[in-house]
C-alpha positions as CSV (number, residue, x, y, z in Angstrom):
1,X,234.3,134.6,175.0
2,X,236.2,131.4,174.7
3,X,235.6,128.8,172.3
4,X,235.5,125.2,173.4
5,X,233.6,122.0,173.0
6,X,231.1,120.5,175.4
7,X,233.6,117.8,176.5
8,X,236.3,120.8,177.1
9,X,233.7,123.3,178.6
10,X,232.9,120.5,181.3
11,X,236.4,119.4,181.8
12,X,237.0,123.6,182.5
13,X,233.4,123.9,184.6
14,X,234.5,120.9,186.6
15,X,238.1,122.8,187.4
16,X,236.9,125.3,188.4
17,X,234.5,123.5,190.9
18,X,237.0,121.9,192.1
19,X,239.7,124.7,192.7
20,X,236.7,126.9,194.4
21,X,235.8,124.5,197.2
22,X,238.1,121.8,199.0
23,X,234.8,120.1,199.5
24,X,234.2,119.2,196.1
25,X,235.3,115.7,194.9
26,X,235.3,113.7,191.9
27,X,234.3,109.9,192.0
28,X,234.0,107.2,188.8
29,X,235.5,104.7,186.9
30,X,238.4,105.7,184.8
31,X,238.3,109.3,185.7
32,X,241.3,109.7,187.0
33,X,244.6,108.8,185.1
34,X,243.2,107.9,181.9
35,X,240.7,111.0,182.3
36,X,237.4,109.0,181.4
37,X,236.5,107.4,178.1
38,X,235.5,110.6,176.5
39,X,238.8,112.2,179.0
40,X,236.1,114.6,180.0
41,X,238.0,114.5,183.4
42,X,241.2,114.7,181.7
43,X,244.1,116.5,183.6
44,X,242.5,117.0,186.6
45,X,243.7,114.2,189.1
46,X,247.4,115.5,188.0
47,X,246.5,118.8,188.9
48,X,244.5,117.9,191.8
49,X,245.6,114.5,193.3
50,X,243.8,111.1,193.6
51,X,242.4,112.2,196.7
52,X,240.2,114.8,195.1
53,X,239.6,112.6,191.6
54,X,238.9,109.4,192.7
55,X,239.2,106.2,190.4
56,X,236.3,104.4,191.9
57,X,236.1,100.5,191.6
58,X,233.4,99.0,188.8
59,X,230.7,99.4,190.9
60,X,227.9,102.4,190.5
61,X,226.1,101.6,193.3
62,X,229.0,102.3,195.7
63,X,230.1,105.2,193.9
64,X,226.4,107.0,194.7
65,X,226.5,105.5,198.3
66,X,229.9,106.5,199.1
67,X,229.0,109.3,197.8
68,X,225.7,110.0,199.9
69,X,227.8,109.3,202.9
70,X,230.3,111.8,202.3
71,X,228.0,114.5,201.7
72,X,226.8,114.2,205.3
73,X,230.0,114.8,206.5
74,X,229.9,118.4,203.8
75,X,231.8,117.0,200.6
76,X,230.5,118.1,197.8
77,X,230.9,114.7,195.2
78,X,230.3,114.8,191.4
79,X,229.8,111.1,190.5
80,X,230.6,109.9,187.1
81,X,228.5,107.1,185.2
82,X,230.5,105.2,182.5
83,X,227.8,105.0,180.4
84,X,223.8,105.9,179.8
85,X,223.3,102.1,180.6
86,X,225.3,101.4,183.6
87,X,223.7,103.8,185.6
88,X,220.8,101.3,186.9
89,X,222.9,99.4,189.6
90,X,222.8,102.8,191.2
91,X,218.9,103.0,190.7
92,X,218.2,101.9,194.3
93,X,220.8,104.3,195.5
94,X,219.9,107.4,193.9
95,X,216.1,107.2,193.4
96,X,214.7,105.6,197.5
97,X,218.3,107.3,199.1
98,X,219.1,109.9,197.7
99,X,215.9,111.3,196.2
100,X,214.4,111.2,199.4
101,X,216.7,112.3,201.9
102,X,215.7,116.3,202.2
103,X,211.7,115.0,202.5
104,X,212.7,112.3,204.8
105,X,214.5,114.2,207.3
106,X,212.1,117.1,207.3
107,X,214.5,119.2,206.0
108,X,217.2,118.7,208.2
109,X,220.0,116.7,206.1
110,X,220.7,117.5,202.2
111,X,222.7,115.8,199.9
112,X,224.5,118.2,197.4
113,X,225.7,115.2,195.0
114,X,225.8,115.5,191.3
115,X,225.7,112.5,189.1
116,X,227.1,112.8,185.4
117,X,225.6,110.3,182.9
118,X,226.2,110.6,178.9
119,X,224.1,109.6,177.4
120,X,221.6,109.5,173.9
121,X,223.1,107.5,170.9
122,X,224.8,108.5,167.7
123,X,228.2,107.1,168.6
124,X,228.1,103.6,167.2
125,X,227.5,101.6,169.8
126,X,225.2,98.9,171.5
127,X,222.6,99.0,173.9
128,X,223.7,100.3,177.8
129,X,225.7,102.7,176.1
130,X,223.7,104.5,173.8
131,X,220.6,104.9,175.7
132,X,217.7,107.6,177.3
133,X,216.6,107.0,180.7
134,X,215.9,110.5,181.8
135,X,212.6,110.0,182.2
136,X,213.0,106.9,184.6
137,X,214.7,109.3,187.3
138,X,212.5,112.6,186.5
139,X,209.3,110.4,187.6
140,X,210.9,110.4,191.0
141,X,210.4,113.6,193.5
142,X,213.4,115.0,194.7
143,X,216.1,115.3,191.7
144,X,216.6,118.1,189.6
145,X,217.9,117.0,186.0
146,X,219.6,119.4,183.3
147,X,221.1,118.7,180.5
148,X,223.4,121.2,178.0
149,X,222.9,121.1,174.5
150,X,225.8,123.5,173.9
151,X,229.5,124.7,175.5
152,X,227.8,127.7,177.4
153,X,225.6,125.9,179.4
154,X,227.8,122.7,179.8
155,X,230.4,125.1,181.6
156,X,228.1,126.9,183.8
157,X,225.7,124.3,184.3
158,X,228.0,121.5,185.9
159,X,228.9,124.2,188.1
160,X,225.9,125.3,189.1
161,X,225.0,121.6,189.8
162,X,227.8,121.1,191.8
163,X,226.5,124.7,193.7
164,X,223.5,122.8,194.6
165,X,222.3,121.7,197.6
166,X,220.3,119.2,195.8
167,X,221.1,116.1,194.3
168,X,221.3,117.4,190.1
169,X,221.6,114.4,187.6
170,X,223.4,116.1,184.6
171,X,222.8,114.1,181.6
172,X,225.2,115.1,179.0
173,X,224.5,114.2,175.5
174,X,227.6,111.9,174.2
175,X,227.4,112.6,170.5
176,X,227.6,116.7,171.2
177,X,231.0,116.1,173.1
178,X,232.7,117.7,170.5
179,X,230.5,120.5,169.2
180,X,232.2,123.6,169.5
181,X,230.8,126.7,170.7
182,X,231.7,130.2,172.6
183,X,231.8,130.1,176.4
184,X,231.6,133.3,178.2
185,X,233.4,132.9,180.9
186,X,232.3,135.6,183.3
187,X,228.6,135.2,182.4
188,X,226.7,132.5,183.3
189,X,223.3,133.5,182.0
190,X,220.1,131.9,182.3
191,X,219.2,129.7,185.4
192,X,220.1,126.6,184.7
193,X,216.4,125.1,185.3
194,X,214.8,127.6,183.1
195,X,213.9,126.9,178.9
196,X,215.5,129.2,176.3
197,X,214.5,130.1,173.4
198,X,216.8,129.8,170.8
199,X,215.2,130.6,167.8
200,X,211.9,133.1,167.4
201,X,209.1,132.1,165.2
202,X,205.3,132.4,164.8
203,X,204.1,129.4,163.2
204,X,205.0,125.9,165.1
205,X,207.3,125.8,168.4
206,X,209.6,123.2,168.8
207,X,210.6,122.0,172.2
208,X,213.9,120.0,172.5
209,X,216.7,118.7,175.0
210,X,220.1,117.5,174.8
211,X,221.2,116.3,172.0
212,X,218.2,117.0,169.6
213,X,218.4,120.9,169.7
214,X,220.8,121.1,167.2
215,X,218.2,118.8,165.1
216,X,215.5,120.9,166.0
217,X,217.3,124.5,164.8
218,X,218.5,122.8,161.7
219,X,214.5,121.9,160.6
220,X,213.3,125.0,161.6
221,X,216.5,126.4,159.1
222,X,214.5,124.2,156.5
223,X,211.6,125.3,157.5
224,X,212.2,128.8,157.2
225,X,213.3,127.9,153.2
226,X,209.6,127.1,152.6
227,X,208.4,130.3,154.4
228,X,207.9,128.8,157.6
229,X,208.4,130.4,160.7
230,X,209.1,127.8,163.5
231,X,209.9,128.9,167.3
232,X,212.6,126.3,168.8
233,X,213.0,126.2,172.6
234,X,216.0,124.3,174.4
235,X,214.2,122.7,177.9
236,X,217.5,122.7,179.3
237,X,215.7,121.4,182.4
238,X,214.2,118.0,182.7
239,X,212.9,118.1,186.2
240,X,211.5,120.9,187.0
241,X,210.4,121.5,183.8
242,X,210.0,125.7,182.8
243,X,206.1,125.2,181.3
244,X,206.1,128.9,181.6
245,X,208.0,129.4,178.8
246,X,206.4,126.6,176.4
247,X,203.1,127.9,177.5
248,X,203.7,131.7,176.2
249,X,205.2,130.1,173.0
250,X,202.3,127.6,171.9
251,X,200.0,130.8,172.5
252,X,202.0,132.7,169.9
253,X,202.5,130.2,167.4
254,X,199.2,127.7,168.4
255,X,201.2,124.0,167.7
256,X,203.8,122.1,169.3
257,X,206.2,119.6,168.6
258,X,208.2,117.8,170.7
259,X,211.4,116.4,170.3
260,X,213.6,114.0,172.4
261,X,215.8,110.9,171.4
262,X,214.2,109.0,174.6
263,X,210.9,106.2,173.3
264,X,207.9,108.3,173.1
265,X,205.8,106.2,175.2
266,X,205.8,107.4,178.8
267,X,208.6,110.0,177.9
268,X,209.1,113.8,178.4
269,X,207.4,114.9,175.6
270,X,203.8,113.1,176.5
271,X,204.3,114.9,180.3
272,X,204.5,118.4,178.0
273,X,201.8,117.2,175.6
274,X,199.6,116.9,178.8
275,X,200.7,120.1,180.7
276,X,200.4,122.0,177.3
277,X,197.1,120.7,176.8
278,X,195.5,121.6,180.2
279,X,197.4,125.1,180.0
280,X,197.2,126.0,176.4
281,X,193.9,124.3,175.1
282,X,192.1,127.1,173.6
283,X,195.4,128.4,171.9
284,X,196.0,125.3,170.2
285,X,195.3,125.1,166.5
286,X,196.6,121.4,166.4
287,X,197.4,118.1,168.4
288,X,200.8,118.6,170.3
289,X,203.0,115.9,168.6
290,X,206.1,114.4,169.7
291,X,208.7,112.9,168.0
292,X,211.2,110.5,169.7
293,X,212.5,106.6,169.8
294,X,210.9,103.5,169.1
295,X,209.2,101.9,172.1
296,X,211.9,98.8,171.7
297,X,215.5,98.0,173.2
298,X,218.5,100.0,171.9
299,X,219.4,98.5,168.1
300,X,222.7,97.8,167.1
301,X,224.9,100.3,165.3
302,X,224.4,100.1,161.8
303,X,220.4,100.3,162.0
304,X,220.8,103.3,164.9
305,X,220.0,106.1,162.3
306,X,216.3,104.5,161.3
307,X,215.8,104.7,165.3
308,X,217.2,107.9,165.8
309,X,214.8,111.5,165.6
310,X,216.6,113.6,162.3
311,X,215.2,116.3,160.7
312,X,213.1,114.6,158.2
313,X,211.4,113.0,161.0
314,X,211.0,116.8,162.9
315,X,210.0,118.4,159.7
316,X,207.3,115.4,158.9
317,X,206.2,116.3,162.3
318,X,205.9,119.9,161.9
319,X,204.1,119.4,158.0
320,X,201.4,117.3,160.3
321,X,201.0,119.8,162.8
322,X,200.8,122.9,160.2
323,X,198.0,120.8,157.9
324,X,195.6,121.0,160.7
């Protein structure tokens, strides 16, 4: 076991990706000498050359296309976005291109690119750079999305992206850069597309992503002060999504909450409320609520924290569910 933070467990995932297969590239802005503006990518065009981490002009739709390209000639390329907000020049690229290529040839061509976005907020910032779009690219057929919400699974997981021969958006939540955790090294666990259950519990379940897991263990902590006994589940996976595992916790503990820093309306947690619904019904003892973002633009900084899901807001939810 090795203890790191997310930023570091990537930077060490993305190393060894790199020193494992020729193929693999790195593409973005600012990756390379400065290392990225979180120096995620720090050290690794001195230890592998600006041929292999690429500082990419300001322009995401030609690092995806370039990107595409190269994949059908077998490079494996792990594109960087700057920010959450920036990625949407590259909307056309990766959601009609990309996306669609497997289906489009009938299987014949793949496109084994991973695109790195941080994103969520937290940090301070303005809109484009403290944003949630995962749901705008799950809605589309043909990417698989993960995200880590710890230093395991942000060392194994860019790895296994990069493994893929599927396009894999990996959104990694900004604000957890530097939470520390233990890596093991040798082991990487669960498959990366499947939920985990973090926390055991018999009285709500609490499904979260990204950066709200460490929210969501921290309420059911307070939770479990008032006698309380609250499942939490990390999705890990936001396309496909493991319903297998949510299903067999709602029909222990009977309500759900659902947590995500993304708007509620048309986000994650209404596509589990649905699912959950149709598979769980009869097990359900309450509505499935979700928690989330304001249906509005991005505030700026110094409001952020009214917009932002905390455990107050979690724990409100959860009192809702368990008055039913």
């Amino acid at each position: 076991m090795v203890t790191m933070t997310i930023a570091k467990a990537i930077n060490e995932g993305l190393r060894a990706a790199l020193a494992g297969d020729p193929k693999v590239l790195l593409m973005g802005e600012d990756i390379g000498k400065l290392g990225g503006v979180y120096r995620v990518t720090d050290g690794l065009q001195a230890d592998f050359g600006p041929d292999r981490v690429v500082d990419s002009p300001l322009a995401e739709s030609g690092i995806v296309g370039t990107a595409i390209g190269l994949a059908f000639r077998g490079y494996r390329t792990v594109c960087e976005i700057q920010f959450d907000g920036f990625v949407f020049p590259a909307f056309n690229q990766i959601t009609t291109q990309l996306a669609k290529i497997h289906a489009r040839s009938s299987g014949m061509l793949s496109a084994p690119v991973v695109i790195r976005i941080p994103y969520g907020g937290g940090i301070g910032s303005i809109e484009h750079h403290s944003e949630s779009p995962e749901a705008l690219f799950a809605h589309t057929a043909g990417l698989r999305i993960i995200t880590p919400s710890n230093p395991h699974d942000a060392y194994w997981m860019i790895q296994q992206a990069v493994a893929s021969n599927d396009p894999v958006i990996v959104f990694e939540p900004k604000r957890r850069y530097w939470l520390k955790g233990e890596v093991d090294t040798a082991n990487p666990g669960l498959d990366p597309f499947t939920a985990q259950v973090l926390r055991e519990g018999t009285d709500a379940t609490i499904v979260a992503y990204g950066p709200l897991v460490p929210v969501a263990l921290a309420a059911a902590e307070a939770a479990a002060e008032e006698g309380r006994s609250v499942e939490v589940i990390d999705l890990r996976s936001i396309s496909p999504i493991d319903f297998d595992t949510v299903t067999t916790s709602v029909h222990k503990t009977g309500r759900l909450v659902v947590a995500h820093e993304a708007p509620t309306f048309g986000g994650i947690g209404g596509e589990i409320a649905a699912r959950i619904s149709e598979r769980a019904f009869l097990s359900l003892e309450a509505p499935v609520i979700r928690v989330g973002g304001f249906h509005m633009p991005y505030p700026v900084a110094k409001v952020e924290e009214h917009y932002l899901p905390d455990i107050d807001k979690v724990l409100e939810a959860l009192d809702r569910s368990l008055a039913y």
